[in-house]
N, C-alpha and C positions, 0 to 999 in steps of 0.2 A: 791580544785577542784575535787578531786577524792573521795572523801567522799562524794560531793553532787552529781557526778555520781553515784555510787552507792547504795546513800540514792531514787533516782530517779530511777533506775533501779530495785530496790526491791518493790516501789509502784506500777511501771509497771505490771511487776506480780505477786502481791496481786490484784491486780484491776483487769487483764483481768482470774485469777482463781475466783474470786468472780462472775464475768460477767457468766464465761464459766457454775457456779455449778448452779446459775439463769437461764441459757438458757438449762440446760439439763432439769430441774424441771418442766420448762414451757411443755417442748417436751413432758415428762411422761405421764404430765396431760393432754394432747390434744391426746396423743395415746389410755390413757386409754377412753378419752370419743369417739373417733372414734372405736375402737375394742366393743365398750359397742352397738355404735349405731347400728355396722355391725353386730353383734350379734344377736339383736333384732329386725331388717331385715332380716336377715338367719331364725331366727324359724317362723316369719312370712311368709315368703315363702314355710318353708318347712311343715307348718302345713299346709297348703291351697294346695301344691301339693299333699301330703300325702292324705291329705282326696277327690279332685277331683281322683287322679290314684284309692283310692279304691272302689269310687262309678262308676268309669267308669269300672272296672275290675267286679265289683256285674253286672255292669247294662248288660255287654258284654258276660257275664257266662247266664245269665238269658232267653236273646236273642236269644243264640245258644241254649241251651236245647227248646226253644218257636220255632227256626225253624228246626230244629229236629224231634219234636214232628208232626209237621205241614209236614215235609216232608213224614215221617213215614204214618200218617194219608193218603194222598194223594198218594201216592202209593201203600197202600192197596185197597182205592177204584177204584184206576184203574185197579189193578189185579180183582177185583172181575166182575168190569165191562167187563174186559176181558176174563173171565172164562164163563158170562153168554152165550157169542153170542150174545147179544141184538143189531139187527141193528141201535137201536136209541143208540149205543154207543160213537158218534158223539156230538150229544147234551149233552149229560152224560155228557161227558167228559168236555165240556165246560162250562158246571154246577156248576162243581167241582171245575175246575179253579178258575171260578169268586167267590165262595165262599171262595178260599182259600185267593184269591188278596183283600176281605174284609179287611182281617186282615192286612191290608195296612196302613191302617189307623191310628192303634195300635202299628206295629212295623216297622219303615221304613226300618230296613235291609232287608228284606222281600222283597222288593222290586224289586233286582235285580234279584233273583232267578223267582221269578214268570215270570217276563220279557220273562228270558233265556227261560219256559218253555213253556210259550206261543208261544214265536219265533217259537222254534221248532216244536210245532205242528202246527203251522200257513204253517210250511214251507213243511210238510208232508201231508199235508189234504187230497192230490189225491191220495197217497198211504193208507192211511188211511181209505177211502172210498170204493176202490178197494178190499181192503185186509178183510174189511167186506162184502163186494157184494158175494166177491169168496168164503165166510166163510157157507154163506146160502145154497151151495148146497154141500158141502163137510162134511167130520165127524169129520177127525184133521184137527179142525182150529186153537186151541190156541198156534199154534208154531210163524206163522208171527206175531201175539201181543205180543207174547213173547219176540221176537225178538228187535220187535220195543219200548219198555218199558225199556228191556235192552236200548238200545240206546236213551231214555228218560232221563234214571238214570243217565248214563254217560256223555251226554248234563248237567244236573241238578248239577252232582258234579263239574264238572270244571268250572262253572260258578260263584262258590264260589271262587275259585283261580285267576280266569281271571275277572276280575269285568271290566276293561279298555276293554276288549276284546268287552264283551258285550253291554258296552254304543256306542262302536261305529256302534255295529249292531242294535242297537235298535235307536241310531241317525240317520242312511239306512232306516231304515225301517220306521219312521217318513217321512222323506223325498219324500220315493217311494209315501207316501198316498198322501203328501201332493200334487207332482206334479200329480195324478189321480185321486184324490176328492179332489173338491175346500173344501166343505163341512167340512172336516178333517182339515182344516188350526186353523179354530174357538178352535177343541177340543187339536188340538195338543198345540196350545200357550196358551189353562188354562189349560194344565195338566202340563205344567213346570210352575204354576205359584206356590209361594213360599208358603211354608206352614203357612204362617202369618206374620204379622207386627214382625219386630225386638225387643225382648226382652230389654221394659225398663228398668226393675230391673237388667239385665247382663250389660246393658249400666251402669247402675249407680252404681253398684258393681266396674269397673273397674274403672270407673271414680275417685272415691272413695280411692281405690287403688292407683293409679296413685298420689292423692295430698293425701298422708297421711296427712300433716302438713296445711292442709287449715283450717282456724276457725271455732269453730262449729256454729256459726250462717250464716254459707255460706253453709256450707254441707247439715241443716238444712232446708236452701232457696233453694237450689239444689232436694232435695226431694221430698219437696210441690210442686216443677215444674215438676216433674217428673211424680208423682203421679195421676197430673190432665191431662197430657199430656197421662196417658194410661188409667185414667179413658175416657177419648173422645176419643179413639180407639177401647176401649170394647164398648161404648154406639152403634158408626157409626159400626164397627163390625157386635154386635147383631141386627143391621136395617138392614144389609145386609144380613145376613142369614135368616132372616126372611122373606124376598119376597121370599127365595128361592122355587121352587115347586119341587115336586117329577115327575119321568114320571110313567106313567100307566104301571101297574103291565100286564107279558106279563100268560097264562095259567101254565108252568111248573115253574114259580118264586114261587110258594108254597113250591114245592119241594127243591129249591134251595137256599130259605134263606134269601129272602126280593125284592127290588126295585134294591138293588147295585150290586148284584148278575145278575140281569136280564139286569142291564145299560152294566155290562162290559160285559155280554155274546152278549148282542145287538149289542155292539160297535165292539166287536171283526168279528163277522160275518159278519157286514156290509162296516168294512174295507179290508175285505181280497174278497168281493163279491166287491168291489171298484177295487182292484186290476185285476181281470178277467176282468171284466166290462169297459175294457179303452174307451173311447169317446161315451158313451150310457146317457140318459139323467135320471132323478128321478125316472121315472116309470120305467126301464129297470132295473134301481140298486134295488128297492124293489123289484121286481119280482124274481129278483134273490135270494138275501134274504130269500121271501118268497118258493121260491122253495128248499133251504137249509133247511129251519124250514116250513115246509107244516104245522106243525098245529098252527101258527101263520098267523093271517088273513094279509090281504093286509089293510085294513083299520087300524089296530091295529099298524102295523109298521109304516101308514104314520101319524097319530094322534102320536107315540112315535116321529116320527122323527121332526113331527112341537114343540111336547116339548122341545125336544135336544136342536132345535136352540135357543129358546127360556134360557135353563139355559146356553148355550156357552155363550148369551150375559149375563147373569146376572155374570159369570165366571168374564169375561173378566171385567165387573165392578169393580167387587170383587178385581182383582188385580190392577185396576188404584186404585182403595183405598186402598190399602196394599202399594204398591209403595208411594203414598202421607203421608202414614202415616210413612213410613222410610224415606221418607224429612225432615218430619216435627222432627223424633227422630233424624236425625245426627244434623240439623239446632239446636234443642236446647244441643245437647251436645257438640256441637260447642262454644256455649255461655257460658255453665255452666262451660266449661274448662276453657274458658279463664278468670270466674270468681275465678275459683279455684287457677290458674295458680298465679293472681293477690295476693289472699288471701294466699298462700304460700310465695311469695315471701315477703311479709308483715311479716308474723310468722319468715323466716329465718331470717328478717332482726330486730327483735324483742328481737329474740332469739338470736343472735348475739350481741346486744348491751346489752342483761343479761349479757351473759356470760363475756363479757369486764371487764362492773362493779364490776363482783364478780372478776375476776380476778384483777382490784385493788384495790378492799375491800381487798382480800387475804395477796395482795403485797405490799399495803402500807406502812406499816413499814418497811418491806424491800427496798423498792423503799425511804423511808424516809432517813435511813442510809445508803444508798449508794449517796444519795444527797449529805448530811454532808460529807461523808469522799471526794466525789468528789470535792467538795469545796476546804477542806483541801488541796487536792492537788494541786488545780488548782492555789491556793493562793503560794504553795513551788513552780510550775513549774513558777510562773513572777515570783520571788524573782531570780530563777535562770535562766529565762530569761535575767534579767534584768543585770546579775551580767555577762552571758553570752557579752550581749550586749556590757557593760563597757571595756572586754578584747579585744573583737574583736575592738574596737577603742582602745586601748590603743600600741594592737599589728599594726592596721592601718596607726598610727603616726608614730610609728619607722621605720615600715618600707618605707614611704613617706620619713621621716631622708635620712633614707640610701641611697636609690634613687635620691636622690638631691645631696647628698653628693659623691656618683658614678659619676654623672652628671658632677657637677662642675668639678672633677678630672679629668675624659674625656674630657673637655674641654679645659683646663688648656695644657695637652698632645696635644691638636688639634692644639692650638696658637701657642707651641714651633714646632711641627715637619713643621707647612706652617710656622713660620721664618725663618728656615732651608732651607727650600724648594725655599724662597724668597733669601738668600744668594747665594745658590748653581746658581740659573737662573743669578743672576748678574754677580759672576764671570765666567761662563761660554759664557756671552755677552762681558764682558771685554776682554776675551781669545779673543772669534769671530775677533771684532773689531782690536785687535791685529796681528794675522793672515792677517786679510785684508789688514790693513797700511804695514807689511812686506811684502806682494802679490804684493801692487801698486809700491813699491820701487825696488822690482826686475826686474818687467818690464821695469821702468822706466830707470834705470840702462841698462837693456837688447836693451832698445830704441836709449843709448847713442851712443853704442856700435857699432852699428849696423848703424849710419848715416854716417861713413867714407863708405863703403860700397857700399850703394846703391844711394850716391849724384851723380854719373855720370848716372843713372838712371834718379833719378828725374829731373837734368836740360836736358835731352834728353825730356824728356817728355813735360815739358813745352815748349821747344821749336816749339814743333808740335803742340799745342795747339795754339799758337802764331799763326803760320802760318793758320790755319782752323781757326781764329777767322778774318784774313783779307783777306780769300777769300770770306767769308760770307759779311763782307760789299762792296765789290765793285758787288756783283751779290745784294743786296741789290739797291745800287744806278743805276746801269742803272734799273732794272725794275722802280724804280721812273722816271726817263728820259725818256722812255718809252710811260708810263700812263700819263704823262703832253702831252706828242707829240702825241698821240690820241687823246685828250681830246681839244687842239687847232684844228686839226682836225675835228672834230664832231663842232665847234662852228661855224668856217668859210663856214660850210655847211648848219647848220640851219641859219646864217646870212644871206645867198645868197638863200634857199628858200625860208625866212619867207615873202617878200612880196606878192608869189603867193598865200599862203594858206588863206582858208574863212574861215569863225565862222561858224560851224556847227554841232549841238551838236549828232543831228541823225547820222550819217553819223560817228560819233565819236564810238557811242554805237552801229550800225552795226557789223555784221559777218563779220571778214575778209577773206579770201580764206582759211584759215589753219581751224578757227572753223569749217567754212562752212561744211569741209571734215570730220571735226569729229564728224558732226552733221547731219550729210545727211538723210533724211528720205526715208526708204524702205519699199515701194508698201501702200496698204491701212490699213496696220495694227498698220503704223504709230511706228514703234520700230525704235531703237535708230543703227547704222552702225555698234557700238559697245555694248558688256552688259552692263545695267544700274543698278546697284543692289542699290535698297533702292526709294524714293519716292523724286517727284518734288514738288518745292512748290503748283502746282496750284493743286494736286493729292492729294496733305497732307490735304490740307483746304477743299477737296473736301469728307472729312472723318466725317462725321456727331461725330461719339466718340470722335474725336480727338478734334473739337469744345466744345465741352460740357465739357471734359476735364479743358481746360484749362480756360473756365470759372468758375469750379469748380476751378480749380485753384487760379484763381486774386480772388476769395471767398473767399479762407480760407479753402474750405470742402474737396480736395481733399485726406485728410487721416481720414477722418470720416467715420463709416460705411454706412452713404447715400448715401455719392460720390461713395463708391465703388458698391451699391446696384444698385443705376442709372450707371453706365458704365456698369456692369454686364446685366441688361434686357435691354439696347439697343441694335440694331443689328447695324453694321455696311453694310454700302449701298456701299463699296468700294472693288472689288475683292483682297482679301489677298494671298500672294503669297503661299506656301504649308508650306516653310518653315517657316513662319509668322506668322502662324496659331496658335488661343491660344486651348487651353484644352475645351473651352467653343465654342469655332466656330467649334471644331469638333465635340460637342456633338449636338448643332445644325444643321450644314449642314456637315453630314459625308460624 
């Protein structure tokens, strides 16, 4: 037995060291191909951050030297403007502006700076105005432009650093036109309209991205869809620029550098002549205008001004189709994801059931001879099952042996100590009994003893019993003597009336004087001399319940739930005394 525990004990762990050196092998292999995969994700990532950080770092160097350059530029010509004296340094200047906010177009950083500096002289005009009025009849005058260009530069620099500052002044200041020129609502909502439809090629880049492991005949399908989807945005696009028109060139836009030049200097002037101008109608806003820029006609401004409306709507076009055409790009990359999404899940699950098979293509042999040896084993573990089994009933049996054989022993003990038991109660009855017979004979004895004693007693006694036993019958016999001599009495009395008396039976059943008086009736209420408690007959019968009653009765029903249903909803027609009264006559007549 102890050699086959230990021959068992030693398979044990051989079997779970072979299991353990199998389960660490498998582990290796699944690290090394997760470490391989995370790898090849990591330089994937970090090649594509790497090269967007260094084109955004070219793109952001390039930018700043371009507003630099631009700011430099534009600062010089407003010093020189400033150094001429020229009263048209007003227009100049707004010239210049709009040439510079050209390059808008070009570079959207630009954007916010120009903003800042427009604000600012938007916000100075009267000073501005004043400070060349005053300039015409004096000699130093380039101190106040000097002044105020200082405070140009130093608006212009911190507008670089404060960018949130100035969206929200330039949000105000939208606002202000919009509630004093209706007109300004058109330009304000196409100037925040977006710079164009959503980049499909950035959509399917990421997309792309996103399912590396989608198949290439879906990536493939993803493209062609893509590809036609932004060819039909370039086509509706270019229709749409195409109606676009230009507005009429104003006289100083020669000098200033085109039609965009003259729109934003146009624009600027007639919203801040918008601003003065609160509740004056079309002709009063041009005029004003017109009085700002005297050598622009009146007719020239309202001929720009019926263009303006004219491109606001074609704007406003412009962006319901930009907006449709970003429908239409998330709507299909909606689809192509979830084709993608589909066709991944496909490859992992692909890729998955490779890897299984190679893994027991690998293991098969392995997995072959650990079969065999588990066999081997499983064949030594019944054999010592089985041999287990055979002791455990062998040790089963004996000990059943023993137990029956305790039993019997015990029992054996039980029989002899209750015959014992049965001895001891016997002679302890014979004892009793014995006791008792000598009890009865000493009394008896003690009884003998004792009648010389008390016999002048007992014949006294009887004596007087004698004597009370015959006074009893002589008062016995005269009371007989007595009751005979009344009862002759009483006979020779009814002898000697009986001939007067007549047959008459009323007169029989009449009140005699004695009822009469116990029956006397008092005044009209008709009550009794004395209290009557309880009902007469002809009172009882006169009880509608009590009839029904006991016809239920001679039926059979009175314990059926009818009988009691019918006594219950009849009323009684007979006044019940208080006391009398059931639970149900007082929920009735309370």
């Amino acid at each position: 037995m102890a050699s086959l525990n230990a021959l068992r004990e030693e398979q044990e762990r051989g079997l779970k060291a072979y299991s353990d050196k199998l389960r660490s092998e498998n582990d290796a292999i699944f690290q090394k191909y997760a470490k391989l995969k995370k790898f090849v994700k990591d330089q994937k990532k970090r090649t594509k951050k790497v090269s967007k950080k260094h084109e955004w770092t070219q793109r952001k160097s390039r930018l700043q030297q371009d507003a630099e350059d631009a700011e430099n530029e534009l600062l010089a010509k407003c010093r020189l403007l400033a150094d001429g004296k020229d009263p048209s340094f007003a227009e100049e200047f707004m010239e210049t502006l709009s040439t510079y906010e050209a390059q808008e177009g070009e570079n959207s950083v630009l954007a916010h700076k120009v903003n800042g500096i427009v604000i600012a002289f938007l916000s100075a005009k009267h000073y501005i105005f004043k400070t060349l009025d005053g300039l015409q009849g004096t000699a130093d005058g380039p101190a106040p432009i000097e002044v105020f260009f200082r405070d140009i530069r130093s608006t212009y620099l911190g507008v670089g650093e404060e960018l949130e500052a100035l969206a929200r002044e330039e949000q105000e200041l939208d606002q202000c036109i919009r509630r004093h020129n209706p007109m300004a609502m058109a330009e304000g909502s196409a100037s925040k309209q977006v710079e164009g439809p959503q980049d499909c090629q950035s959509v399917l880049r990421e997309l792309l991205d996103r399912h590396v492991l989608a198949e290439a005949h879906v990536k493939e399908a993803v493209r062609q869809e893509f590809s036609k989807l932004e060819r039909t945005i370039q086509r509706k696009t270019s229709q749409i620029h195409g109606r676009e028109t230009s507005l009429p060139r104003l006289p100083q836009s020669k000098r200033a550098g085109g039609a965009c030049a003259v729109s934003s200097s146009f624009m600027r002037v007639r919203n801040e002549a918008a601003r003065t101008a609160q509740g004056k109608g079309r002709r009063a806003l041009l005029k004003e205008i017109s009085e700002i820029l005297p050598h622009v006609k009146y007719s020239t401004l309202e001929r720009q001004n019926e263009q303006f409306k004219q491109n606001q709507q074609q704007k406003i076009r412009g962006k319901e189709a930009v907006e449709l055409h970003q429908r239409e790009v998330r709507r299909l990359a909606k689809s192509c994801e979830e084709k993608l999404a589909k066709s991944c899940e496909e490859a992992r699950r692909k890729a998955t059931t490779a890897v299984e098979t190679l893994q027991w293509e690998v293991h098969a042999g392995v997995y072959d001879r650990h079969l065999r040896h588990c066999r081997k084993e499983k064949a030594i573990n019944e054999e010592i099952r089985s041999f287990m089994a055979m002791e455990d009933e062998r040790l089963a049996a004996a000990e059943r042996q023993r137990r029956e054989e305790a039993m019997q022993r015990e029992r054996a003990k039980q029989k002899e100590m209750l015959a014992a038991y049965h001895d001891e109660v016997h002679r302890r009855r014979a004892a009793e009994q014995e006791a008792e017979e000598m009890r009865r004979l000493r009394e008896e004895q003690d009884r003998q003893a004792n009648l010389a004693v008390t016999e002048k007693r007992v014949r006294y006694r009887q004596q007087l019993d004698n004597a009370r036993m015959e006074e009893r019958q002589v008062r016995e016999e005269l009371l007989k003597e007595e009751s005979m001599a009344r009862q002759l009495r009483l006979e020779r009395l009814a002898s000697s009336v009986a001939p007067e008396v007549e047959a008459d039976p009323t007169r029989a059943r009449a009140h005699t004087l004695a009822s009469s008086s116990a029956l006397a009736l008092d005044g009209e209420e008709g009550r009794a001399f004395n209290d009557v408690h309880g009902y007469f007959d002809d009172r009882l019968f006169q009880d509608q319940r009590f009839r029904i009653g006991e016809a239920l009765r001679a039926a059979g029903l009175h314990t059926t739930d009818y009988g009691r249903s019918v006594l219950t909803d009849i009323k009684s027609n007979v006044q019940h005394r208080q006391d009398m009264r059931t639970t149900y006559d007082k929920m009735a007549r309370p």
